[in-house]
DRENMI-795305 format. One line per field, with one value per atom (N, C-alpha, C, CB): residue number from 1; residue in three letters; atom name; x, y, z. Coordinates in Angstrom, 2 decimals, m for minus. Each point is the difference from the previous one (the first is absolute). Glycine has a CB too. Layout:
<nodes>
num: c(NUM|...)
residuo: c(ALA|...)
atomo: c(CA|...)
xx: c(X|...)
yy: c(Y|...)
zz: c(Z|...)
</nodes>
This chain:
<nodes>
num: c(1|1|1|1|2|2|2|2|3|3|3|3|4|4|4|4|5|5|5|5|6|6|6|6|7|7|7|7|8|8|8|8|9|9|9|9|10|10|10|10|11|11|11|11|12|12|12|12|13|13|13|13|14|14|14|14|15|15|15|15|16|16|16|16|17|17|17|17|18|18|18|18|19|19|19|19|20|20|20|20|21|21|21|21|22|22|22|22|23|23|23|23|24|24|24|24|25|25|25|25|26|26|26|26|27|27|27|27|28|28|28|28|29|29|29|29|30|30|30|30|31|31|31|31|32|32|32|32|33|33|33|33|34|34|34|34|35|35|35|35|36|36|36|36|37|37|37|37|38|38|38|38|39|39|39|39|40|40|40|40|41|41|41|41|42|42|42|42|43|43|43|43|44|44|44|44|45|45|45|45|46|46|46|46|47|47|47|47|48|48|48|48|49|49|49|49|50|50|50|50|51|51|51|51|52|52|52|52|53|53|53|53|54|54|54|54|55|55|55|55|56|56|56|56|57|57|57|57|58|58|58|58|59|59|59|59|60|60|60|60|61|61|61|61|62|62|62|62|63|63|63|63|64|64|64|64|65|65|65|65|66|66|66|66|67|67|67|67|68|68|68|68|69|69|69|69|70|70|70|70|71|71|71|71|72|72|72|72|73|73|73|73|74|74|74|74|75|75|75|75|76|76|76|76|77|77|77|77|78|78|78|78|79|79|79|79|80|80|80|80|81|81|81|81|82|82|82|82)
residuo: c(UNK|UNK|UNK|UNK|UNK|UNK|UNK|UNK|UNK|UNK|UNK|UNK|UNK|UNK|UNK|UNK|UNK|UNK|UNK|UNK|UNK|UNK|UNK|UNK|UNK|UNK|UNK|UNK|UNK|UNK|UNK|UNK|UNK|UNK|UNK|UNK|UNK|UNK|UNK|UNK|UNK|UNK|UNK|UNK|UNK|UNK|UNK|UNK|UNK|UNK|UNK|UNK|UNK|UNK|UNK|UNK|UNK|UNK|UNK|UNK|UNK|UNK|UNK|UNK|UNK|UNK|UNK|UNK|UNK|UNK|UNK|UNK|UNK|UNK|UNK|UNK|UNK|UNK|UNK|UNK|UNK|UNK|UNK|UNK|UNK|UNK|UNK|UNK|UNK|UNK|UNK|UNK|UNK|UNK|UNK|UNK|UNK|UNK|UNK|UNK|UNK|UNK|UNK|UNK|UNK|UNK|UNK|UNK|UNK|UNK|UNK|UNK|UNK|UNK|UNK|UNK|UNK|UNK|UNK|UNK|UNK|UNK|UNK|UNK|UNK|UNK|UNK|UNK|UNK|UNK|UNK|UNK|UNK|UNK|UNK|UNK|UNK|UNK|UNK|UNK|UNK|UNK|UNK|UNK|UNK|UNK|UNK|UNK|UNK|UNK|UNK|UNK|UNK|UNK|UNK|UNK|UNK|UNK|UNK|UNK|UNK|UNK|UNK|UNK|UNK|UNK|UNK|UNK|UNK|UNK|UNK|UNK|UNK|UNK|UNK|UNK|UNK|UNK|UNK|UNK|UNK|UNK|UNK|UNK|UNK|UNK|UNK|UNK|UNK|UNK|UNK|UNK|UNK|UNK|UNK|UNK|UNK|UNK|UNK|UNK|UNK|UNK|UNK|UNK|UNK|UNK|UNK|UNK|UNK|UNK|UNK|UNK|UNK|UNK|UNK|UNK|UNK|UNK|UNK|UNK|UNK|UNK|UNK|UNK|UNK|UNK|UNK|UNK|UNK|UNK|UNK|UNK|UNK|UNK|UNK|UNK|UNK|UNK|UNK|UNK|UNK|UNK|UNK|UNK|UNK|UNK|UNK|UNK|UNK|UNK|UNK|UNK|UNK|UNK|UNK|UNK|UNK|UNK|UNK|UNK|UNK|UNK|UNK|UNK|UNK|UNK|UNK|UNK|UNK|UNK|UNK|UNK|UNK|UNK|UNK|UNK|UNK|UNK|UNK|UNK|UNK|UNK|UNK|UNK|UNK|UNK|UNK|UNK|UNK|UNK|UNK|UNK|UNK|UNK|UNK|UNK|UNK|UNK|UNK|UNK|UNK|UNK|UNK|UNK|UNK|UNK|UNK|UNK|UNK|UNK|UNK|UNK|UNK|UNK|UNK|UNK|UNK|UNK|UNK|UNK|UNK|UNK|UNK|UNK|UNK|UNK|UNK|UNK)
atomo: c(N|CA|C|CB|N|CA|C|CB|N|CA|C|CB|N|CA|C|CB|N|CA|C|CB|N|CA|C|CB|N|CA|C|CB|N|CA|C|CB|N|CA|C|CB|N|CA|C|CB|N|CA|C|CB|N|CA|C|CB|N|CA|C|CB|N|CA|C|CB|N|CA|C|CB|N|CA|C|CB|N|CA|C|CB|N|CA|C|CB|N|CA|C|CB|N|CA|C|CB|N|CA|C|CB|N|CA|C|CB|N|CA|C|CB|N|CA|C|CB|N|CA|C|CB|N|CA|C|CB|N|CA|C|CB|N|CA|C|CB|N|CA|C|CB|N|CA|C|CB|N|CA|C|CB|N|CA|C|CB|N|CA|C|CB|N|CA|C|CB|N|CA|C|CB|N|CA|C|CB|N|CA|C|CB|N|CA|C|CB|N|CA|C|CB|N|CA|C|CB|N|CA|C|CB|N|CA|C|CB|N|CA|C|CB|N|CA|C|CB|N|CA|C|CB|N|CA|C|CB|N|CA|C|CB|N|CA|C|CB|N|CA|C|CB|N|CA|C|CB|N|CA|C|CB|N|CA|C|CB|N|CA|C|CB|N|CA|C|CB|N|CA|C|CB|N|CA|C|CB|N|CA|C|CB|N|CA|C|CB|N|CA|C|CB|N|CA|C|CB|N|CA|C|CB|N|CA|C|CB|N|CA|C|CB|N|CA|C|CB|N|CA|C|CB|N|CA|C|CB|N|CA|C|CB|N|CA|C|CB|N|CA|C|CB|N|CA|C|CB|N|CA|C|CB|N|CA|C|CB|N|CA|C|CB|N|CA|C|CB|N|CA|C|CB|N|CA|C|CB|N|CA|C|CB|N|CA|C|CB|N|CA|C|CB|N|CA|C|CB|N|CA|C|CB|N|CA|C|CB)
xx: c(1.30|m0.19|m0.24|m0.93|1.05|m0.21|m0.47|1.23|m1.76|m1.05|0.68|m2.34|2.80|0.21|m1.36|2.32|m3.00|m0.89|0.27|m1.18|1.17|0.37|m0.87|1.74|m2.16|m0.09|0.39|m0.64|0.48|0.94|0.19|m0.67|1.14|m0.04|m1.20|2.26|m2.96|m1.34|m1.30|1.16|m1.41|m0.56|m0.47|m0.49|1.03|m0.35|0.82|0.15|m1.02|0.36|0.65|m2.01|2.70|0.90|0.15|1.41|m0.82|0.44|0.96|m2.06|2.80|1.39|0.38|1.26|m1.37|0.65|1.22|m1.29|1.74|1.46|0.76|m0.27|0.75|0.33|0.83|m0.22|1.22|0.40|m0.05|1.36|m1.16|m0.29|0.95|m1.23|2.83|1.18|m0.62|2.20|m2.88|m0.66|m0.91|0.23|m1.11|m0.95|0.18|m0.68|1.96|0.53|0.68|0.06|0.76|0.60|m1.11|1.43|m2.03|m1.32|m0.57|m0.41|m0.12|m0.67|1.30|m2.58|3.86|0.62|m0.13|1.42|m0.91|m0.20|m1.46|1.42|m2.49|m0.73|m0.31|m0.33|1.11|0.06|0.67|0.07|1.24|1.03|m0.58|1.67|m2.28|m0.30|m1.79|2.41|m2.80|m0.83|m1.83|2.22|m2.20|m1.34|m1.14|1.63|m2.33|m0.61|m0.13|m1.40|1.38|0.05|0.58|m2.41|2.49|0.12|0.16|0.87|m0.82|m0.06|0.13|m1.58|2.67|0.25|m0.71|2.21|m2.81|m0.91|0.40|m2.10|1.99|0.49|m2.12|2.97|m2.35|m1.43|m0.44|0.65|m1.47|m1.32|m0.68|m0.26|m0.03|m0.54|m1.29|2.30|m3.65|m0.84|m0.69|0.47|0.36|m0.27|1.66|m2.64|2.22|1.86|m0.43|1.42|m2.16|m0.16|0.62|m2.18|2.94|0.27|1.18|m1.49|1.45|1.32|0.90|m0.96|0.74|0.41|1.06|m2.83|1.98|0.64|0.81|m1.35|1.34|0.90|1.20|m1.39|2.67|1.32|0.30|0.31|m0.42|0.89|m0.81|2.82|m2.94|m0.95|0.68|m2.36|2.05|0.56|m1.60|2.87|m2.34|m1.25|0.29|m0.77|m0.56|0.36|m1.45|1.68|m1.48|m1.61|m0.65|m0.17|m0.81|m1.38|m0.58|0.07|1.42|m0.75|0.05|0.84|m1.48|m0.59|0.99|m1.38|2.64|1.20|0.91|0.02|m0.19|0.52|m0.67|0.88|m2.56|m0.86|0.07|m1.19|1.18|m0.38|2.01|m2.24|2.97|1.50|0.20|1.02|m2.18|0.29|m1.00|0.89|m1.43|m0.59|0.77|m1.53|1.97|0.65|1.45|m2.06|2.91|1.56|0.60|m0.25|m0.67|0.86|m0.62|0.67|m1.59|0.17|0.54|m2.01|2.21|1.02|1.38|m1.21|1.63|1.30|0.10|0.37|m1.31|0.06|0.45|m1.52|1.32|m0.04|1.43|m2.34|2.39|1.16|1.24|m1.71|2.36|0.66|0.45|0.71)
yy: c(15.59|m0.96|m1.39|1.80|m2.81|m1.46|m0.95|0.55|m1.22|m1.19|m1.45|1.06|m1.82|m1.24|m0.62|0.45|m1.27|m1.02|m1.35|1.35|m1.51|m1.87|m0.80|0.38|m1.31|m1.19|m0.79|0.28|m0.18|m0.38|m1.60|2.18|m2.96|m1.37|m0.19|m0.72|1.33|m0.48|0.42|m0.02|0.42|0.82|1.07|m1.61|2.66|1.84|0.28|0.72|m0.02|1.02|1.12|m0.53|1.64|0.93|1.09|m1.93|3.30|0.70|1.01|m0.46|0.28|0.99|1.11|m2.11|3.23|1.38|0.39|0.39|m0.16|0.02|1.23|m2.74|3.63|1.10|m0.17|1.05|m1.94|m0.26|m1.37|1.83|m2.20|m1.05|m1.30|1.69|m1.18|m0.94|m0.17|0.88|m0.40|0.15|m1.25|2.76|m2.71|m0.82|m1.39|1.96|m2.14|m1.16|m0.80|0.99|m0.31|m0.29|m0.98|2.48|m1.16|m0.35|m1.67|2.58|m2.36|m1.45|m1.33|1.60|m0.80|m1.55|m0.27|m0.05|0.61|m0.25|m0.83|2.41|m2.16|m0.30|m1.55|2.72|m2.77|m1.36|m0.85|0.87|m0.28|m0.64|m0.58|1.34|m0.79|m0.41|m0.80|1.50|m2.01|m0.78|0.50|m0.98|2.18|0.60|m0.74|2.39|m2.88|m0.91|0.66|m1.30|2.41|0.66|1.56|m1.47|2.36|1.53|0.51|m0.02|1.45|0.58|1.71|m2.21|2.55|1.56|0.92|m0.77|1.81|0.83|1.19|m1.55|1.94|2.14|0.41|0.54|0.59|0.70|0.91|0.08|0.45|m0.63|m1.48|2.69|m3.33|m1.27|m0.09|m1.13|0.24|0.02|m1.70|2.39|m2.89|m1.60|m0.77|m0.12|m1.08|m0.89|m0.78|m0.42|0.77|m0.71|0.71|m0.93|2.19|0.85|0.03|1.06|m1.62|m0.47|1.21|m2.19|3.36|1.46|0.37|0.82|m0.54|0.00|m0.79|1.09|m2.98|m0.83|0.02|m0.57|0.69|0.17|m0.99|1.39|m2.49|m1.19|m0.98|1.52|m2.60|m0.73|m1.83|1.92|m2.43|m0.90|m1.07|1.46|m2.71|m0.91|m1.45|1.52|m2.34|m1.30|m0.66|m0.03|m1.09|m0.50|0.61|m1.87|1.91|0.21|1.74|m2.52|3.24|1.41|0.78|0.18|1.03|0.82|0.20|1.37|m0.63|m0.08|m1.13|1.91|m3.31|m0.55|m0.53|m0.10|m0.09|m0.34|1.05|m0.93|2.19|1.11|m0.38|2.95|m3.17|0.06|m1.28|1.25|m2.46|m0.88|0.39|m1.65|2.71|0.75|0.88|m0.26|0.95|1.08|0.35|0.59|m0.64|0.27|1.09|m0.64|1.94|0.90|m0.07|1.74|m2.09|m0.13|m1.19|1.20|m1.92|m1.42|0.51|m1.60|2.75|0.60|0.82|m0.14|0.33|0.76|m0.32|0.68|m2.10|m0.89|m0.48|m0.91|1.36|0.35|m1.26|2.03|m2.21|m1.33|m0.26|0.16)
zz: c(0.61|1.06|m0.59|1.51|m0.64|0.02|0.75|m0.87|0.43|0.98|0.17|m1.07|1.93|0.20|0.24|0.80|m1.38|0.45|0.16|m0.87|2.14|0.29|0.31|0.82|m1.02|1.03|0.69|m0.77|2.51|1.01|0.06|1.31|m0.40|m0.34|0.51|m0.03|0.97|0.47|m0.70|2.02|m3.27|m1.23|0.26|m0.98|2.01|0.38|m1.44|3.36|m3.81|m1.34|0.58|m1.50|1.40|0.62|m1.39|2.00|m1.36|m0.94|0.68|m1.47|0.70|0.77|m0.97|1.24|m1.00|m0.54|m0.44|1.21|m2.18|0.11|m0.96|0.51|m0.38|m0.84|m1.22|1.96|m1.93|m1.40|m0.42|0.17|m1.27|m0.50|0.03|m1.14|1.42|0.84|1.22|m0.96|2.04|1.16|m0.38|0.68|m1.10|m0.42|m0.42|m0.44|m0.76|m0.23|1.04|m1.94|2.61|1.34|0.77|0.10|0.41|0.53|m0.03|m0.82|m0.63|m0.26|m0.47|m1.04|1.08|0.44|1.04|m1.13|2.06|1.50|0.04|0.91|m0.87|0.22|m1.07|1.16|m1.91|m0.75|0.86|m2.25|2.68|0.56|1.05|m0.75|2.00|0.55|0.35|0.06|m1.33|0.07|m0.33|1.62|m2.01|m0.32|m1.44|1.05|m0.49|m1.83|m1.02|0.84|m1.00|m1.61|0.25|m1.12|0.27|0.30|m1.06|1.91|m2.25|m1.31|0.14|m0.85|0.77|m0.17|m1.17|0.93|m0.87|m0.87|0.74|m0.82|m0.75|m0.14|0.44|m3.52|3.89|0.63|m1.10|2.61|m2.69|0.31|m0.82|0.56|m0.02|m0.39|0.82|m0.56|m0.16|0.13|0.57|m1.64|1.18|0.36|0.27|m1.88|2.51|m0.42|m0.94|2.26|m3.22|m1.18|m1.57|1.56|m1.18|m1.02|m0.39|0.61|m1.88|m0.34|m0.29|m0.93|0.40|m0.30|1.59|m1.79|2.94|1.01|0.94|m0.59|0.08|0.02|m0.09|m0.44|1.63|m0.01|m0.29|1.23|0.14|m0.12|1.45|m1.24|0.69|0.84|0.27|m1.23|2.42|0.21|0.40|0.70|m0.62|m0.24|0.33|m1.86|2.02|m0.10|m1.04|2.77|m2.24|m0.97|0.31|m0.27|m0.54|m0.04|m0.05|1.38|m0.73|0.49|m1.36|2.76|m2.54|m1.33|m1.30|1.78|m1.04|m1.19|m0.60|1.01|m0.18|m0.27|m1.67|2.80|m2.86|m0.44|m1.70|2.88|m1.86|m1.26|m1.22|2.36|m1.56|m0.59|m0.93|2.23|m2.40|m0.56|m1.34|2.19|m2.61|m0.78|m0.93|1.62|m0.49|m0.54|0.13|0.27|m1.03|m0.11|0.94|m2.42|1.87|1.23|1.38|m1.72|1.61|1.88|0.36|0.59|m1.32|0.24|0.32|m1.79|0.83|0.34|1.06|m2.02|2.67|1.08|1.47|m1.44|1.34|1.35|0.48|m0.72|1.99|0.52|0.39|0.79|m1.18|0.00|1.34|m2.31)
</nodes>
């Protein structure tokens, strides 16, 4: 299984379920596409959205957590969804 976590344009945090992981990517384009402030797909079980291990692929703008943690670190820099 898989977790979408977003933030909506109005800052509701969300989490959407999703059985495979094309499901999921899909998923959080859409939800890029159409205007959500950050989001980040994770394999289950995961314990925080701070875990880089269970980190798929995450989208962002200033300031929010991955954008921050990716100017640190290379592979979660490579992770972020174009």
């Amino acid at each position: 299984m898989f977790a979408v976590i977003f933030t909506d344009a109005l800052g509701g945090r969300i989490m959407r379920k999703c059985k495979t992981e094309a499901e999921g990517i899909k998923n959080l384009q859409t939800l890029k596409d159409t205007g959500a402030r950050c989001g980040a797909l994770y394999r289950e079980p995961f314990h925080t959205t701070i875990d880089k291990k269970a980190l798929i692929s995450w989208f962002g703008g200033r300031g929010d957590y991955w954008t921050n943690v990716s100017a640190k670190d290379k592979k979660v820099a490579d992770k972020r969804m174009k």
